[in-house]
C-alpha positions as CSV (number, residue, x, y, z in Angstrom):
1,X,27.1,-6.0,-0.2
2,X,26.1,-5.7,3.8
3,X,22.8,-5.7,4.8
4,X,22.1,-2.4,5.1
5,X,22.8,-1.9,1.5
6,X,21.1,-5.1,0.4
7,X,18.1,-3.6,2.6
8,X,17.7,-0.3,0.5
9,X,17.9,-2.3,-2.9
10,X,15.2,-4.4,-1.4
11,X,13.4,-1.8,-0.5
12,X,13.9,0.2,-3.6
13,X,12.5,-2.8,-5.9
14,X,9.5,-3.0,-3.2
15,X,8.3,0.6,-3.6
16,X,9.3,-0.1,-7.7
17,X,6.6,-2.7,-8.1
18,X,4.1,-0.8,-5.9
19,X,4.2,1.7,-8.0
20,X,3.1,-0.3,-11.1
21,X,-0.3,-1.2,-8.9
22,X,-2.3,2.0,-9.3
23,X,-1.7,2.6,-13.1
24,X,-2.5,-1.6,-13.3
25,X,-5.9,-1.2,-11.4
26,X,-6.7,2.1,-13.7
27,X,-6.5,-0.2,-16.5
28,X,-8.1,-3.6,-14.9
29,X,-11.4,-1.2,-13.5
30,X,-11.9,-1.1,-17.6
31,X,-13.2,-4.1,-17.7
32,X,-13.5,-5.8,-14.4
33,X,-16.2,-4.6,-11.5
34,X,-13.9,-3.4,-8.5
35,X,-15.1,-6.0,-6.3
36,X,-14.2,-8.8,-8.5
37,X,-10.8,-7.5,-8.8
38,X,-10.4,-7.3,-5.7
39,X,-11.7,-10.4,-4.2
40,X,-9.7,-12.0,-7.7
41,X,-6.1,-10.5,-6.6
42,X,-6.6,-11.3,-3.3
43,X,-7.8,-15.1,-4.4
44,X,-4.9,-15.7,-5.9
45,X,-2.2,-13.9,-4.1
46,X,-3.8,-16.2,-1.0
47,X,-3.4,-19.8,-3.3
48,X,0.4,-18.7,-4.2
49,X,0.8,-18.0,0.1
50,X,-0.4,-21.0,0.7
51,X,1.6,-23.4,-1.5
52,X,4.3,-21.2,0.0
53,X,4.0,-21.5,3.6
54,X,3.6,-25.2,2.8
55,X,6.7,-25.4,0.9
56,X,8.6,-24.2,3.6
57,X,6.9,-25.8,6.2
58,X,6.0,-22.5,8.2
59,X,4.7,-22.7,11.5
60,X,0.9,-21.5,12.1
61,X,0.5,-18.0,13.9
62,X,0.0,-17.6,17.7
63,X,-3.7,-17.0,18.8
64,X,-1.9,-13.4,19.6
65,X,-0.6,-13.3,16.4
66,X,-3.7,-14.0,14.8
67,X,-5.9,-10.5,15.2
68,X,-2.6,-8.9,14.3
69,X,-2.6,-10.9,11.3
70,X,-6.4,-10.1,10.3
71,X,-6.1,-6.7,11.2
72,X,-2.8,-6.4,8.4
73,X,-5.4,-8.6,6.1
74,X,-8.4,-6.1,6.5
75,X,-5.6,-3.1,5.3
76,X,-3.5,-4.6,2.8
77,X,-5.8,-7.7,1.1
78,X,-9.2,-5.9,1.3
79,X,-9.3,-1.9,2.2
80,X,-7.0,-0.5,-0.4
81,X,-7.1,-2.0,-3.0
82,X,-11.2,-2.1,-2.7
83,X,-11.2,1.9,-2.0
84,X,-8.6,2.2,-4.5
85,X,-10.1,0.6,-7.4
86,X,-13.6,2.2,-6.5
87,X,-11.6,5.6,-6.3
88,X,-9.6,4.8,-10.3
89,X,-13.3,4.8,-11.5
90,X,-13.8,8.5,-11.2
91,X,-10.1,9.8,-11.2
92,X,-7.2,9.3,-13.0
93,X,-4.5,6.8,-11.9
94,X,-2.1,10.0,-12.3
95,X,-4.2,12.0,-9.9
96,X,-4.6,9.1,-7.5
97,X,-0.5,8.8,-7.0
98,X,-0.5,12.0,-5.5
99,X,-2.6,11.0,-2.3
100,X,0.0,7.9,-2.2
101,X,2.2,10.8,-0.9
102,X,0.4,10.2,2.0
103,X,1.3,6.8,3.0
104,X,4.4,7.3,4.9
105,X,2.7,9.9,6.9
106,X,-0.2,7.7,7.3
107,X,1.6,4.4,8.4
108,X,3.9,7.0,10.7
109,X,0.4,8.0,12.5
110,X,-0.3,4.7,12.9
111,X,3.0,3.4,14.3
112,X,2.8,6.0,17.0
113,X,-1.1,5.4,17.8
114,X,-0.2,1.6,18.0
115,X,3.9,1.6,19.6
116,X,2.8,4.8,22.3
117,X,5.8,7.1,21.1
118,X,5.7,10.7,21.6
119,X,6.9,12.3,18.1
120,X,8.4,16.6,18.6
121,X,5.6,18.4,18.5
122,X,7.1,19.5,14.5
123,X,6.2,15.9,13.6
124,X,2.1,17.5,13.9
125,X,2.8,20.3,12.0
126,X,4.5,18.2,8.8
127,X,1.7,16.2,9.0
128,X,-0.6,19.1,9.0
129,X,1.1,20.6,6.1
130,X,1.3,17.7,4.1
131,X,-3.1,17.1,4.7
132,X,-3.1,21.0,3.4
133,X,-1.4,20.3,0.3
134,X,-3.2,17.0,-0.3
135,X,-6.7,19.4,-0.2
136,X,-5.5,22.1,-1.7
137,X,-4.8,20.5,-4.7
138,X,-7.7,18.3,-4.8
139,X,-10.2,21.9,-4.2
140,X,-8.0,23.4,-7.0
141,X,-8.2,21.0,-9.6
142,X,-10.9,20.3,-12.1
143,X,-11.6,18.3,-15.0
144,X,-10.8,15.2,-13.5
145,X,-11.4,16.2,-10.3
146,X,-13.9,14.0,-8.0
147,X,-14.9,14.5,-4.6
148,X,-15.9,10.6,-4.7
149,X,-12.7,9.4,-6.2
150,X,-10.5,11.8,-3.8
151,X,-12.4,9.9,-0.4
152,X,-12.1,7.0,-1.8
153,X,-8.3,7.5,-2.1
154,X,-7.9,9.0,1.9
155,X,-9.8,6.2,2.6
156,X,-7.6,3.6,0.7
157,X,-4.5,5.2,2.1
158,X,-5.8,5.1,5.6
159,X,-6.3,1.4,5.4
160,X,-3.0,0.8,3.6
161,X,-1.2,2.5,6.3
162,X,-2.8,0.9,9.0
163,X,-2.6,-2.2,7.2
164,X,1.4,-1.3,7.0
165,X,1.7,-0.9,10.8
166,X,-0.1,-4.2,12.0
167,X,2.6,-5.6,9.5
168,X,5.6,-4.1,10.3
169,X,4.9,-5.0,14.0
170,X,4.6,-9.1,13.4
171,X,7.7,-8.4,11.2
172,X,9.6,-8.0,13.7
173,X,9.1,-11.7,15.1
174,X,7.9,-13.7,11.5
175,X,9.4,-13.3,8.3
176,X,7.9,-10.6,6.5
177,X,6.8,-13.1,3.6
178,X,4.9,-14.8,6.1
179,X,3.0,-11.9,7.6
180,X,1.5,-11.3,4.2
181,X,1.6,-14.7,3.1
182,X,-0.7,-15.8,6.2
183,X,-2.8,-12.3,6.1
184,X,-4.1,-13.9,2.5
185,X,-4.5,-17.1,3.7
186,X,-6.9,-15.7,6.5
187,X,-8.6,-13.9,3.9
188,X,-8.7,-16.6,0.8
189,X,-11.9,-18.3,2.2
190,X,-14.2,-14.7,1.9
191,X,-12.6,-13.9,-1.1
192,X,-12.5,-16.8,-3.0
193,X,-16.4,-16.7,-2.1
194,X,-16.6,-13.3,-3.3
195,X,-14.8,-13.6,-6.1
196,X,-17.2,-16.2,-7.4
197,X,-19.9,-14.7,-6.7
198,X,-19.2,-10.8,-8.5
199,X,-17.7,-12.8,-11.4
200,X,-18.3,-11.2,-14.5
201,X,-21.3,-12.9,-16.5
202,X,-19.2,-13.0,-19.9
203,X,-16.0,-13.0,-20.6
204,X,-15.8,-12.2,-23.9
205,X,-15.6,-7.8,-23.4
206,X,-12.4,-8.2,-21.5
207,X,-9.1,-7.3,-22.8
208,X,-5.9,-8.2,-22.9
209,X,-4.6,-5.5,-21.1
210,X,-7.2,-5.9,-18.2
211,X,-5.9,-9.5,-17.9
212,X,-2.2,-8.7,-18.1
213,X,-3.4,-6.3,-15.3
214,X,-4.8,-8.5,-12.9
215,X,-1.9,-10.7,-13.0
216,X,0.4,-8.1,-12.0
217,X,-1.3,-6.4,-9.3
218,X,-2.3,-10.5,-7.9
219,X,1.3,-11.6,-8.3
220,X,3.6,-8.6,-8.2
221,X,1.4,-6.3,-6.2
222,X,-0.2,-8.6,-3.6
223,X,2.4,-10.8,-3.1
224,X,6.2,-10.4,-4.5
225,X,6.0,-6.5,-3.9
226,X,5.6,-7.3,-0.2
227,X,8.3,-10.1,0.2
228,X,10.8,-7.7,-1.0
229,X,9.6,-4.4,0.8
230,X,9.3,-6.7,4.1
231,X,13.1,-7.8,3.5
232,X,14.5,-4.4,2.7
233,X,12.8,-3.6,6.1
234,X,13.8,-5.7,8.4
235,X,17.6,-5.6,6.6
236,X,18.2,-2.3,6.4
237,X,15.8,-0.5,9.4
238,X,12.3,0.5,9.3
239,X,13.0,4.1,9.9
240,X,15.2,4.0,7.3
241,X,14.1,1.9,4.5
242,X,10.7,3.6,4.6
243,X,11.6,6.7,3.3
244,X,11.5,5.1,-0.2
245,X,8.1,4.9,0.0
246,X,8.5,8.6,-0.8
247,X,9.5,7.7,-4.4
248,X,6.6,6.0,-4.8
249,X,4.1,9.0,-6.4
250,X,6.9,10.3,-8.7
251,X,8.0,6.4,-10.1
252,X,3.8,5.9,-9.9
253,X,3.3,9.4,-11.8
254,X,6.2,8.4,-14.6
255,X,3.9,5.0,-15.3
256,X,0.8,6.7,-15.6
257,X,1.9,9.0,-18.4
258,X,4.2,6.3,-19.9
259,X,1.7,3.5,-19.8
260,X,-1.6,4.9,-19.8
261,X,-0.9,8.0,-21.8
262,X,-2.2,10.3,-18.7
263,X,-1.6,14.0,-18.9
264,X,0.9,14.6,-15.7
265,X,0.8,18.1,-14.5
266,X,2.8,20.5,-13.5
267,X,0.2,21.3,-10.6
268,X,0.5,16.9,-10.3
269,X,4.2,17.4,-9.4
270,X,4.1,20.6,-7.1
271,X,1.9,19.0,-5.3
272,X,3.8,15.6,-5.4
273,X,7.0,17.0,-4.6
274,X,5.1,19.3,-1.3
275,X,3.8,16.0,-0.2
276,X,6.4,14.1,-0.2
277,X,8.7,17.4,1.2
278,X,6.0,17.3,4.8
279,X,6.2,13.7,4.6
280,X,9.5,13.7,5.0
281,X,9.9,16.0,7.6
282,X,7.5,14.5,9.5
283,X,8.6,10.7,9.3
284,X,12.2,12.7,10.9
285,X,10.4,13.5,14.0
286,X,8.4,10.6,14.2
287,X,11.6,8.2,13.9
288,X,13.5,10.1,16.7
289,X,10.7,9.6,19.2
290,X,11.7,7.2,21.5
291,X,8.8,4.6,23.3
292,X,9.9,4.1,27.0
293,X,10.0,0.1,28.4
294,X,6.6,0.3,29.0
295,X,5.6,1.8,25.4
296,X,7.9,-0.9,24.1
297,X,5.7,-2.7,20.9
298,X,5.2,-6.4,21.1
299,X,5.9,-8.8,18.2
C-alpha cells in the first residue's frame, strides 16, 4: 500500500472516530455538567500527550510555534467541545451532525483567511449555499428545534475549524501527533484546575454509559482521532484527504439512531446530503487557489 492510499485509510478511520464524539457527548451531558466534561477530556487527553511526547523524547515547540500551538488548543481542546456539549443539552446529537456539515467549509474559510489564497469567486457562492441550507433547516424544524442549541453548534464549528487550520499549518513542520499532543499539554494546567473545581459533588447518579462516554471522547476523540486524521493528512494531501470529513454527518447520523435510538429524518438527510453537496463544491475551488511566494504559509 503507497502512501497515498495508506493516507485515505488514515484519514477514513480519523473522520470514523470523530464521528462517535457527538453521539458520546449527547450521552456524557446526561450526567456530567458540560464544563466538567470538558475540562475532564481535555485533562486526560493532556496526561496521555505528555507521557507521549516524553516517550519519544520530542523536542519542545519554537517561541513561533507556540501561539500557533495555543491558538489550535483554544479550537480543538476547549471551543468545541465546550460549545458543543453546551449545544447537546438543548438538541439532539442527530440534529447537531448536520451543522458538522459545515466543518470542511469552515476550516476551508479559515485556510484562506490564514494562507492569503484567492479561491474562484464559485468557492463564495458554495459557501453561501451551504450557510442557506444550514438555516433553512434549522428555521424549518421544530420539536427539537433550539435557537440556543443551533448557536451553540455555529459556534462550536467555528472554533473547530479554526482550531483545524492553526493545526494543519504546524503539521506541516511537527508530526501531527505532536501538534495535538503539545496543544493539551499547553492546556492541561487550566483544565486540570477546572476540572477540579466543576467536579461533580457526588458520584453516585452517574452511569455507566456516561463513563464509558467520557473515555471515548478523552481517548478516542481528543487524542487517537487526531493522530490518525493528522497522518492521513500529511500522507495522502490536505486537499485531498479532507474531503472525508464530508462523511462525517452521515457516519455521525447512523450512530445517533443506532446508539442513542434518535429519530433521523428524512428532512436530517436532505439537509445532510445539501450540506455536504456546497461543501464540496466549495472545498474544489478553494483547493485550486493558488497562494503566490509571498502568500506562501509558514510552518
Amino acid at each position: 500500500m503507497n502512501d497515498i492510499s495508506k493516507g485515505w485509510l488514515n484519514g477514513f478511520l480519523g473522520v470514523l472516530i470523530f464521528s462517535g464524539s457527538l453521539p458520546a457527548t449527547r450521552v456524557a451531558v446526561g450526567d456530567f455538567d458540560p464544563l466538567f466534561l470538558t475540562a475532564a477530556r481535555a485533562t486526560i487527553a493532556g496526561l496521555l500527550g505528555l507521557c507521549a511526547l516524553g516517550i519519544a523524547g520530542a523536542s519542545r515547540p519554537s517561541r513561533r510555534d507556540l501561539a500557533s500551538l495555543s491558538m489550535a488548543a483554544l479550537g480543538v481542546v476547549l471551543g468545541f467541545p465546550l460549545l458543543s456539549a453546551l449545544a447537546l443539552e438543548y438538541i439532539t446529537a442527530a440534529r447537531s451532525l448536520v451543522f458538522v456539515g459545515l466543518l470542511p467549509l469552515c476550516t476551508a474559510i479559515f485556510g484562506v483567511l490564514r494562507g492569503k489564497e484567492r479561491p474562484h469567486p464559485a468557492f463564495w457562492l458554495f459557501a453561501l449555499a451551504g450557510a442557506a441550507c444550514v438555516t433553512g433547516f434549522a428555521l424549518l424544524q421544530n420539536g427539537d428545534a433550539s435557537l440556543k442549541g443551533d448557536l451553540l453548534m455555529v459556534g462550536a464549528i467555528v472554533a473547530c475549524g479554526y482550531g483545524y487550520a492553526e493545526g494543519g499549518r504546524l503539521a506541516r513542520s511537527r508530526g501531527g501527533w505532536e501538534v495535538i499532543s503539545w496543544a493539551l499539554v499547553l492546556s492541561l494546567p487550566a483544565m486540570a484546575a477546572l476540572c477540579f473545581l466543576t467536579r461533580p459533588y457526588t458520584w453516585e447518579h452517574i452511569t455507566l454509559p456516561a463513563w464509558i462516554s467520557l473515555i471515548y471522547v478523552s481517548l478516542f476523540s481528543m487524542l487517537i482521532g487526531f493522530i490518525f486524521w493528522y497522518r492521513g493528512l500529511a500522507q495522502g494531501g490536505i486537499a485531498a484527504v479532507g474531503q472525508l470529513q464530508l462523511l462525517q454527518p452521515f457516519l455521525g447520523l447512523a450512530l445517533a439512531g443506532l446508539l442513542l435510538g434518535e429519530t433521523v429524518t428524512w428532512s436530517m438527510l436532505i439537509a445532510a446530503g445539501a450540506v455536504v453537496g456546497c461543501v464540496a463544491g466549495a472545498r474544489m475551488y478553494a483547493s485550486a487557489a493558488k497562494p503566490t511566494a509571498s502568500m506562501a504559509l509558514r510552518p
